[in-house]
N, C-alpha and C positions, 0 to 999 in steps of 0.2 A: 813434200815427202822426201827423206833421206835414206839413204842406202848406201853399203861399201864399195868404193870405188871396184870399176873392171882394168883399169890400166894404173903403172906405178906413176904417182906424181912425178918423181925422179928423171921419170923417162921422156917427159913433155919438151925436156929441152934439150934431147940427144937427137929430136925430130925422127922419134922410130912412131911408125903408125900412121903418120902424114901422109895425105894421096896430093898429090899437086894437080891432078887431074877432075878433083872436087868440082859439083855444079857452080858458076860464075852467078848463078841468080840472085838477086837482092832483092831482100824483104823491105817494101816499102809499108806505113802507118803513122796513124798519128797518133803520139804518146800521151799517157796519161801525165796527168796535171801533179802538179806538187803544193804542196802547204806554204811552204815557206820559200827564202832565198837559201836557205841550208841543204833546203831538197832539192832543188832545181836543176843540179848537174848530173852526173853519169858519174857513180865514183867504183874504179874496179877492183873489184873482189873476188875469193873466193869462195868454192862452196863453204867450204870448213866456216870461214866467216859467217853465212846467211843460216847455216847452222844455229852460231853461237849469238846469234845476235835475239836480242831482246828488247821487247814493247815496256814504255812505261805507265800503258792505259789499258784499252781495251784493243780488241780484232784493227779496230776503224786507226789507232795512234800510228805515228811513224815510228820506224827501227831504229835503233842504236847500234850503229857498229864501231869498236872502236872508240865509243866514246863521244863521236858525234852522231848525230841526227839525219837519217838519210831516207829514203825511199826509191830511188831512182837509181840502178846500178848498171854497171857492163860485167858479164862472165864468159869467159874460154872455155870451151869444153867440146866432148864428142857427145853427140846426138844417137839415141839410143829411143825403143820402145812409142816410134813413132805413131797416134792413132786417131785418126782422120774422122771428125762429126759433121753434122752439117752446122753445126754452131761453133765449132771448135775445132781446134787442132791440137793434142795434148802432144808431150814430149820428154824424156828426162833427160838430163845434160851432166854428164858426167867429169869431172876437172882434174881425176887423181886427189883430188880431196876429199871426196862426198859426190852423192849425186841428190840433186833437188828437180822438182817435176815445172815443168812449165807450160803455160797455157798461151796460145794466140787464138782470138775471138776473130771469128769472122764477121766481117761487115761486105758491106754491098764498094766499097773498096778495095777491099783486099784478094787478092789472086791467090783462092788456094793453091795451084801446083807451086806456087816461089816454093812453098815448102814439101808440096809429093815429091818434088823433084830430089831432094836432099833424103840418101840413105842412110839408116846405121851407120855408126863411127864413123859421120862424117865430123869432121872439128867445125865448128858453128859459133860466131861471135852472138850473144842475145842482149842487146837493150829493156830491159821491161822497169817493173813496177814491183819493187817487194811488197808481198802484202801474204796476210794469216787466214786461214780458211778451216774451219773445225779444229782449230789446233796445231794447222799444219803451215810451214810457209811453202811459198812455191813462188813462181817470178810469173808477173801476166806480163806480155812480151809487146812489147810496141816497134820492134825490129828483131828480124834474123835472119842472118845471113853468113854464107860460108868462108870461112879462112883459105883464103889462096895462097898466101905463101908464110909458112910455119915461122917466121920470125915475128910473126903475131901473137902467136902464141908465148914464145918467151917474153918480147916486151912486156905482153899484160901481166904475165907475175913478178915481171919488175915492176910494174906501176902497181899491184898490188902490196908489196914490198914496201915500197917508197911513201904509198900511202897511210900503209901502216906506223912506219917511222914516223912519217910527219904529226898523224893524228894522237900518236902515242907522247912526242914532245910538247904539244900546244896542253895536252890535257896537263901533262908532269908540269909546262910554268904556269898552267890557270889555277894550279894544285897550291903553286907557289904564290902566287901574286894573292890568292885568298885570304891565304897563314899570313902572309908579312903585308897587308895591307887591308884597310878598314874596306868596308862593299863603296862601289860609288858605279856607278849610273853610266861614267865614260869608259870603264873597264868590261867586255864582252868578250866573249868566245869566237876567237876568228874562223871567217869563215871563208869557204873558196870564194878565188875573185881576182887576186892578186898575181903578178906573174910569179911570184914564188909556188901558187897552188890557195893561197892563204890570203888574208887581207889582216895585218896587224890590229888592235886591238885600240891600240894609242894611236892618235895621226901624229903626222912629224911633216917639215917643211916638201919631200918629196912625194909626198901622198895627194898633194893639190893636182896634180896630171890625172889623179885616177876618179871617177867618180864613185856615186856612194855603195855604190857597188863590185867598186874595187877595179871595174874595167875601162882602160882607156877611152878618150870620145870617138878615136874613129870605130875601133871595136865594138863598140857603146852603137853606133849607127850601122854597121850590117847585122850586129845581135836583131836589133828593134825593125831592119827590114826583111830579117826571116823571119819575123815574129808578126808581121802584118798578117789579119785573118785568111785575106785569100793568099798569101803563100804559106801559110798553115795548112791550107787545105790540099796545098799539088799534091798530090803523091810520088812524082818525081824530085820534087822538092827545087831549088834554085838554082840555075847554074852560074859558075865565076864569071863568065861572058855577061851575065845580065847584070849582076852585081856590079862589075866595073863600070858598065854603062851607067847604070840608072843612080849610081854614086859619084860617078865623075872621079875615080878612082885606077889608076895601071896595076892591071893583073894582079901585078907583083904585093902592090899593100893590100887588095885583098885576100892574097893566098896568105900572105902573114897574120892579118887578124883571123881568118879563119883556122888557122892553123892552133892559136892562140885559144881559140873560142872552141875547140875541137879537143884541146888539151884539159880545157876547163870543165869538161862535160857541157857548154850549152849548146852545140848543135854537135850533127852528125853525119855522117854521107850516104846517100840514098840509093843511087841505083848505080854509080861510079864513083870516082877521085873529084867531077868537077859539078856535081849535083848536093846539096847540101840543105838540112832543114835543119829549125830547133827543135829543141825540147822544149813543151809544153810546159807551162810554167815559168818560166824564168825572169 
């Protein structure tokens, strides 16, 4: 469900309306699952986007934004029209773009006050799941939690931004390579993966470091050990401590892959800076 913004977009990055004093609680869950490797990451948007974005099938198909294929997104906004079920927690999230409604399901894991605790206009980062319901989109949330310090809020519309440029070029040369070249089989739609954001389409000699899925081997092995079932399951999620240990790895390489893997949308952090799950799917 969409509505006219209550604060000016404009104004998100003058940091007027920020409380620094926001609840510290984080939303731990475990995310819904994706279709593909195209869906698998966190790519962030805005309302306006979730707006305009369109299915190529039924309720059940994944969104097009942009031009790529997605389901799995992150949105900034202020938390508005909070209302509390025993099944559910509804919410609408307001960005200075639009407002779209959001739902978190309660399960025999989940701690409803993470969220009684969070009032109106508080600013709220949401991980969920776009998906269409009678017609309408809305995000089912597999994480939310509060922004603490409003330079969160500007990066995410530069990575909205950024996103947008990028997804807008890959489609302009797929545009091109189509026209000036016959179909063949080795030519694909890049997708996230790559440190660029992207995994080129052609391999070329430095492509061999990365696997088929664009991400380095070490990256490649803390992805796959937060993806083992029972740390799927924490709800705290991993912490770097464990990870260095149980990889034989210093701190330091895995705050870089994760950092990496955090940029890529495949995981996220849970309950601080050094707690960390994936996304489901990946």
């Amino acid at each position: 469900m969409f509505s006219s913004s209550q604060f000016d977009g404009t104004s998100a990055f003058s940091g007027g309306g920020f409380m620094p004093s926001q609840p510290s609680q984080l939303a731990n869950s475990t995310p819904s699952p994706a279709k593909n490797c195209e869906t698998q990451g966190l790519l962030s948007v805005t309302v306006k986007q979730i707006s305009e974005a369109s299915q190529s099938g039924d309720e059940k198909s994944n969104f097009i934004i942009d031009g790529v294929d997605v389901n799995n997104i992150t949105v900034v906004g202020m938390l508005f029209n909070k209302n509390i079920r025993s099944s559910d927690i509804r919410f609408h999230l307001d960005d200075g773009t639009g407002r779209v409604e959001c739902i978190r399901w309660v399960t025999e894991h989940f701690d409803t006050s993470q969220l009684e605790a969070l009032e109106d206009a508080t600013y709220v980062r949401v991980n969920g799941h776009l998906q269409s319901f009678q017609g309408q989109k809305r995000l089912s949330a597999f994480s939310v939690r509060p922004v603490t310090n409003f330079d969160e809020v500007t990066c995410h519309f530069i990575e909205c931004i950024h996103s947008y440029l990028q997804n807008s070029k890959v489609q302009s040369q797929s545009g091109s390579l189509s026209q000036s070249q016959p179909a063949d089989s080795s030519l694909s739609t890049p997708v996230r993966g790559a440190s660029n954001g992207y995994q080129p389409s052609l391999m070329n000699d430095l492509s061999m470091q990365y696997s088929a899925d664009g991400l380095k081997s070490f990256d490649k092995l803390v992805l796959n050990y937060l993806q083992q079932p029972s740390n799927i399951d924490r709800e705290m999620g991993v912490h770097v401590d464990e990870l260095s240990q149980q990889l034989k790895a210093p701190k330091e390489k895995i705050k870089d892959a994760i950092e990496f893997l955090e940029r890529e949308g495949l995981v996220y952090s849970s309950i601080d800076d050094y707690h960390y799950k994936a996304v489901e799917g990946c």
